[in-house]
C-alpha positions as CSV (number, residue, x, y, z in Angstrom):
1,X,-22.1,-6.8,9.8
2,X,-21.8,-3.3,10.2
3,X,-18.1,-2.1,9.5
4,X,-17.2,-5.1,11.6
5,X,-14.0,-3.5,12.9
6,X,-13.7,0.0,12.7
7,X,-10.5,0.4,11.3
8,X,-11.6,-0.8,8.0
9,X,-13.1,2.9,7.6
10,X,-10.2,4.1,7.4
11,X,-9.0,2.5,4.3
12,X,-12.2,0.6,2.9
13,X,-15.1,3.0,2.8
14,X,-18.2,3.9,1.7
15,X,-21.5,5.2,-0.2
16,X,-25.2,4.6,-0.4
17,X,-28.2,4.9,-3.1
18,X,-27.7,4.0,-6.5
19,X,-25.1,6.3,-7.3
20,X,-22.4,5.0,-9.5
21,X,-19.3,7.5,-9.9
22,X,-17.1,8.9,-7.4
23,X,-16.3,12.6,-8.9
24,X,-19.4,14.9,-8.3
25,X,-19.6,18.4,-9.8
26,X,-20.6,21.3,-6.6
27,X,-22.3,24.4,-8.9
28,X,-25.0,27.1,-8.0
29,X,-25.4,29.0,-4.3
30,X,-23.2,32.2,-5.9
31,X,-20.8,30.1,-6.6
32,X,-18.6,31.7,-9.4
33,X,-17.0,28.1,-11.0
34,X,-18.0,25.2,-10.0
35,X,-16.1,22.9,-7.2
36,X,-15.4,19.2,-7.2
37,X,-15.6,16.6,-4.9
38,X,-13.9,12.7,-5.1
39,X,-14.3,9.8,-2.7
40,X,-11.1,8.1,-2.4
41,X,-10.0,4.5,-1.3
42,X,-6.7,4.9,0.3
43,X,-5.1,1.2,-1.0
44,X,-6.4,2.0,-4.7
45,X,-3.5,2.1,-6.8
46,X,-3.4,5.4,-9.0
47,X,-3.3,4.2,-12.1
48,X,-7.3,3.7,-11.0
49,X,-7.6,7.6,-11.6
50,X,-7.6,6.8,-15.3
51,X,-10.7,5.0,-15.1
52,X,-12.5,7.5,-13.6
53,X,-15.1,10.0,-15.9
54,X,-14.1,13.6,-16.0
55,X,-11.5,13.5,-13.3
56,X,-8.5,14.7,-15.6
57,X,-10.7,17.5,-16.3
58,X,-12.1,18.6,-13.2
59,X,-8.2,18.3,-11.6
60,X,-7.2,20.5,-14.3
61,X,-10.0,23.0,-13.7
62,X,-10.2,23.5,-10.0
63,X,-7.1,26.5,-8.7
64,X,-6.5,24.1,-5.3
65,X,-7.0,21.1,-3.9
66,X,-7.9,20.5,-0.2
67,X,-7.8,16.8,1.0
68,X,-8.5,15.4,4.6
69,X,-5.4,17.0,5.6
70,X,-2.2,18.4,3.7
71,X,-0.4,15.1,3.3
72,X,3.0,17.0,3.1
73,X,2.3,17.9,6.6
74,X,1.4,14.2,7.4
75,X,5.3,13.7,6.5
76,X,7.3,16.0,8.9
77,X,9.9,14.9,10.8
78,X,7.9,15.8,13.9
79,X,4.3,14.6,12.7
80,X,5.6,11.2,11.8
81,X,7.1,11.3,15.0
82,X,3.4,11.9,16.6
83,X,2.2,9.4,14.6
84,X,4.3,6.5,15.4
85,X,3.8,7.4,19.7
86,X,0.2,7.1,18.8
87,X,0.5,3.8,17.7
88,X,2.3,2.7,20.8
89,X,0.9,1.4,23.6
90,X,1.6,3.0,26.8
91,X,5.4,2.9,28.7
92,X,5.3,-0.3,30.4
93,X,2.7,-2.1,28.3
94,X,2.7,-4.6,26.0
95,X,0.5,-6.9,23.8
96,X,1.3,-10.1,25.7
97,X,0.1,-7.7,29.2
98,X,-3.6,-6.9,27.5
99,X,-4.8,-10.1,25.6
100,X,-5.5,-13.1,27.7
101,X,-3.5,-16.6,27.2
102,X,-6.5,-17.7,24.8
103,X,-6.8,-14.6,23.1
104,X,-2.8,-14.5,22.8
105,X,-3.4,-18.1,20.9
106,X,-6.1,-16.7,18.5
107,X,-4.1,-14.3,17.7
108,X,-0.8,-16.3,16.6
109,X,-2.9,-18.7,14.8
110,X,-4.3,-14.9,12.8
111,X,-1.3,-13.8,12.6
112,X,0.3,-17.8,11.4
113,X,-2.2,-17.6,8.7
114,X,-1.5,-14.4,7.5
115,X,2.1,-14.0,7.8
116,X,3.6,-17.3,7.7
117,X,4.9,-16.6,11.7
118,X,3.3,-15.2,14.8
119,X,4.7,-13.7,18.1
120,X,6.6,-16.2,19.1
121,X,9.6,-15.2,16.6
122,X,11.4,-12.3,18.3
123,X,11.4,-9.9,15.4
124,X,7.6,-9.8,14.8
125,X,7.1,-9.4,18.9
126,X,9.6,-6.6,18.4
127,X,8.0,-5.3,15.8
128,X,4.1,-5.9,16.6
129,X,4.3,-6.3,20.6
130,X,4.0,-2.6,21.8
131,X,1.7,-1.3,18.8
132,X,-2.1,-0.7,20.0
133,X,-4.3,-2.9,19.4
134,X,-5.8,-0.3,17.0
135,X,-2.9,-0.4,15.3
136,X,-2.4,-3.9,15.0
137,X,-5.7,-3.4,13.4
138,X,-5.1,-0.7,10.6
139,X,-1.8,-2.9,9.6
140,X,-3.6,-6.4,9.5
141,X,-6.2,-5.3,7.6
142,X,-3.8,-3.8,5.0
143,X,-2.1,-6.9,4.8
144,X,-5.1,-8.6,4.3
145,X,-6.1,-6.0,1.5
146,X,-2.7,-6.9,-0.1
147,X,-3.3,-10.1,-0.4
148,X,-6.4,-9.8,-2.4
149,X,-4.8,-6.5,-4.6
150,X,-1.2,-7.0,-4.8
151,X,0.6,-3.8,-6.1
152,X,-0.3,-1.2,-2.9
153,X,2.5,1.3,-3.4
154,X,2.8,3.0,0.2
155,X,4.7,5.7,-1.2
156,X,2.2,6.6,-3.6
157,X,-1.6,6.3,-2.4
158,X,-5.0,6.9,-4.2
159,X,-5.7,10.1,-2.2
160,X,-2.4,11.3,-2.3
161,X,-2.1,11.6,-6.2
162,X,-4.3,14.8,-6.0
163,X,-2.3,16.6,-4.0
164,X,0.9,15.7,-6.2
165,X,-0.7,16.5,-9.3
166,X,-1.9,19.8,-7.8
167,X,1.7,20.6,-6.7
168,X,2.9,19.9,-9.9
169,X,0.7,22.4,-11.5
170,X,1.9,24.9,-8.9
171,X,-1.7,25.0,-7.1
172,X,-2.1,25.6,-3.4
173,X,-2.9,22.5,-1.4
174,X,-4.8,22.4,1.6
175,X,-6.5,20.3,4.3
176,X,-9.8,20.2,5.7
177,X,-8.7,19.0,9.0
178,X,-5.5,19.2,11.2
179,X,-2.9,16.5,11.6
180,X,-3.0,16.1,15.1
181,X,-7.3,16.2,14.7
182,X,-7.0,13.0,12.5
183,X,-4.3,11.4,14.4
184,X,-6.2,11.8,17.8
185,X,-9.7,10.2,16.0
186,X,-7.6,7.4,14.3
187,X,-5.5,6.2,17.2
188,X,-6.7,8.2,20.3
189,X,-10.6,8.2,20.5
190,X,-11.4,4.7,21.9
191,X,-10.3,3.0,25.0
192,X,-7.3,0.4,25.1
193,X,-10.3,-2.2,25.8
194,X,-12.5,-1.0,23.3
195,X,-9.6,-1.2,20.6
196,X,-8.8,-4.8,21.9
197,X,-12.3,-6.4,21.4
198,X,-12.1,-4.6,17.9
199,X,-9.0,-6.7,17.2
200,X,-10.5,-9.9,18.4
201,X,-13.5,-9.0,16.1
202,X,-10.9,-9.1,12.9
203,X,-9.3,-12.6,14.7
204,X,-11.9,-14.4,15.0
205,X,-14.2,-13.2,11.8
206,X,-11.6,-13.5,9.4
207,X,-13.7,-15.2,7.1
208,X,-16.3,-12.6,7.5
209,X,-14.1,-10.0,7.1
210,X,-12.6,-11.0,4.0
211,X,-16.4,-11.0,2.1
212,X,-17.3,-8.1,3.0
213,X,-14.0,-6.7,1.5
214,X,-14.2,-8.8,-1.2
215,X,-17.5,-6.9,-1.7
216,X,-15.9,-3.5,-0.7
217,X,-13.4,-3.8,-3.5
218,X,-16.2,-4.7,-5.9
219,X,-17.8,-1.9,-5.5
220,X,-15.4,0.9,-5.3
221,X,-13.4,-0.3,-8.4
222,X,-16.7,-0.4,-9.9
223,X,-17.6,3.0,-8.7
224,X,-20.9,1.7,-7.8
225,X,-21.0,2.9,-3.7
226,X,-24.2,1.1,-3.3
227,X,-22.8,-1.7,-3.0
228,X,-19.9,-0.6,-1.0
229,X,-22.9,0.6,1.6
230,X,-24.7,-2.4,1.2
231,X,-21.7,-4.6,2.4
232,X,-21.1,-2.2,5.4
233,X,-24.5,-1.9,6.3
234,X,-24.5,-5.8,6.8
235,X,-24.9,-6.5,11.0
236,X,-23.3,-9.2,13.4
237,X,-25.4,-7.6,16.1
238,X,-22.7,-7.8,18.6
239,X,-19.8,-5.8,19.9
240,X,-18.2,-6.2,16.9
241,X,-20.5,-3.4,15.3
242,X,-19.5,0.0,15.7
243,X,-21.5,1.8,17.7
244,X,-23.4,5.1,16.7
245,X,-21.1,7.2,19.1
246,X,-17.7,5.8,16.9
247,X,-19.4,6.1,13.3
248,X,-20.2,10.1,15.0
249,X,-16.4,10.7,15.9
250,X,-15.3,8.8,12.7
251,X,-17.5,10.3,10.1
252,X,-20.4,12.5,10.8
253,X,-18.9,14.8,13.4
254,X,-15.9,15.5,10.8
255,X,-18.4,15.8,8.1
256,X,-20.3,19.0,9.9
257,X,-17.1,20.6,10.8
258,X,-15.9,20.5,7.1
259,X,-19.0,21.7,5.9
260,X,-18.4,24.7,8.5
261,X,-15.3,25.7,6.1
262,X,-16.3,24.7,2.5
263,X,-18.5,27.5,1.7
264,X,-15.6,29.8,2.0
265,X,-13.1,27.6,0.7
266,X,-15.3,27.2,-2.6
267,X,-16.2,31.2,-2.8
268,X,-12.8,32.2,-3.1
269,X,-11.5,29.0,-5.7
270,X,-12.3,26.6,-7.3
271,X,-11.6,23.5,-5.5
272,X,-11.0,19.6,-5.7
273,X,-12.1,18.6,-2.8
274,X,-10.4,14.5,-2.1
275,X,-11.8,12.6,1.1
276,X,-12.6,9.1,1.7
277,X,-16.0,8.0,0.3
278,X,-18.0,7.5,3.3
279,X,-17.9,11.4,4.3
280,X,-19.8,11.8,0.9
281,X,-22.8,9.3,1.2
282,X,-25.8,9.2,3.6
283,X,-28.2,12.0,5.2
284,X,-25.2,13.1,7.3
285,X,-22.7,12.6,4.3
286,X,-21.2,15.6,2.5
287,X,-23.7,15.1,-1.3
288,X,-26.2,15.6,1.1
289,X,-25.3,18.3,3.2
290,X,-24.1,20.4,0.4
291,X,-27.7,19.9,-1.3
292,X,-29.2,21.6,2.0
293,X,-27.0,24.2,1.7
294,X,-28.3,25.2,-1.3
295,X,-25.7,23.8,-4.0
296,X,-26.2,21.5,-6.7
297,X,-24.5,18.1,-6.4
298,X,-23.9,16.4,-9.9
299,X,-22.2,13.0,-10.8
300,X,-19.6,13.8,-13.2
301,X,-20.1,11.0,-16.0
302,X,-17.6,12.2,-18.9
């Protein structure tokens, strides 16, 4: 199985090789100090950062931090406002409207499993019944995540903890990417039907889904990515595997336009660079690309 349903990229991601750390040192090409760059894992809770080699360290020595985007700007008033008619389904539709009578009853047996109820109580329709199926699909697969690593704190996640510290310190913060950039690849990119048999894909591989998270988890908390890869890289050989076009607008596409601004980002401070773990692995992956450009890439060990 191949990230079985897409979604889980978002919050469950990656690596390759036999690397075992997730900090890596950026040095050489004129640069004046060296750079850093973390994988992160979204639901890790941030106590993890004290397990991790040399990352007090390299906080402490870059003069900004850029994540994916500025998370302060993820929490306007009018970006969380963006976010939440993203997740929506169109005026006029609702869950009930695109899944079939059978596919309804998978997905309240899912859902009766997981939560204990399903859309037949009024509140969870309310609360479930006009989200995308994409959605639906980022949500369930947290809840499923919780359930196997109590303790998420929403209001504090794993790749948000860089910013804060770097606020804290009074460094700039930046983002590699816009707000309404990610929000249109997360929740805007695929087709209502494409994002449906997706969400089936989680329904009826539940079992399949939870190993390969169970072997997910393993290997980030770990820090050994080859096995993170190595559970992704796993194939159903049906629609349930992304496609090479998705994995392009998810990952690689993102990873080329980031490497367009890092040069100049790096040149003028030293940076700690935070994004999720599979823009770092693979020959399209940012270790890589930054080797071609003529830096050296080092795991950071102590």
């Amino acid at each position: 199985m191949k990230k079985t349903v897409l979604t889980l990229l978002l919050v469950l991601i990656a690596g390759m090789g036999v690397q075992a750390q997730l900090l890596y040192k950026i040095s050489g090409n004129g640069l004046k100090a060296p750079s850093y760059v973390i994988g992160t894992y979204h639901l890790a809770p941030v106590s993890f950062t004290d397990s991790i080699p040399g990352l007090k360290a390299a906080l402490n020595a870059a003069e900004q931090v850029y994540g994916e985007i500025d998370m302060e700007e993820m929490m306007k008033p009018d970006n969380l406002m963006k976010m939440q008619q993203a997740m929506m389904l169109p005026e006029g539709t609702t869950l009930n409207m695109l899944l079939t009578v059978d596919e309804m009853t998978r997905f309240n047996a899912f859902l009766k499993q997981l939560l204990g109820t399903d859309m037949t109580n009024p509140m969870v329709e309310m609360q479930m019944g006009k989200l995308t199926p994409q959605a639906l699909n980022t949500q369930l697969t947290v809840l499923m995540y919780m359930m196997k690593k109590p303790g998420f704190d929403a209001q504090n996640p794993f790749d948000g903890y860089f910013q804060k510290v770097a606020k804290e310190q009074g460094k700039p913060v930046g983002g590699l990417e816009t707000f309404d950039l990610q929000m249109e690849v997360l929740f805007g990119s695929m087709t209502l039907e494409r994002q449906k048999e997706l969400l089936m894909c989680l329904v009826d591989n539940n079992d399949v889904m939870i190993a390969m998270m169970e072997k997910v988890i393993e290997g980030f908390f770990t820090q050994d990515l080859s096995k993170v890869q190595a559970a992704m890289d796993e194939k159903q050989h049906n629609s349930c595997d992304s496609t090479p076009e998705e994995d392009a607008r998810l990952i690689y596409k993102r990873n080329a336009d980031w490497m367009t601004k890092m040069p100049a980002i790096m040149a003028e401070k030293p940076t700690f660079f935070a994004v999720g773990a599979a823009h770092l692995t693979g020959e399209k992956g940012l270790i890589h690309l930054l080797k071609t450009a003529g830096y050296t890439v080092e795991g950071v060990n102590n």
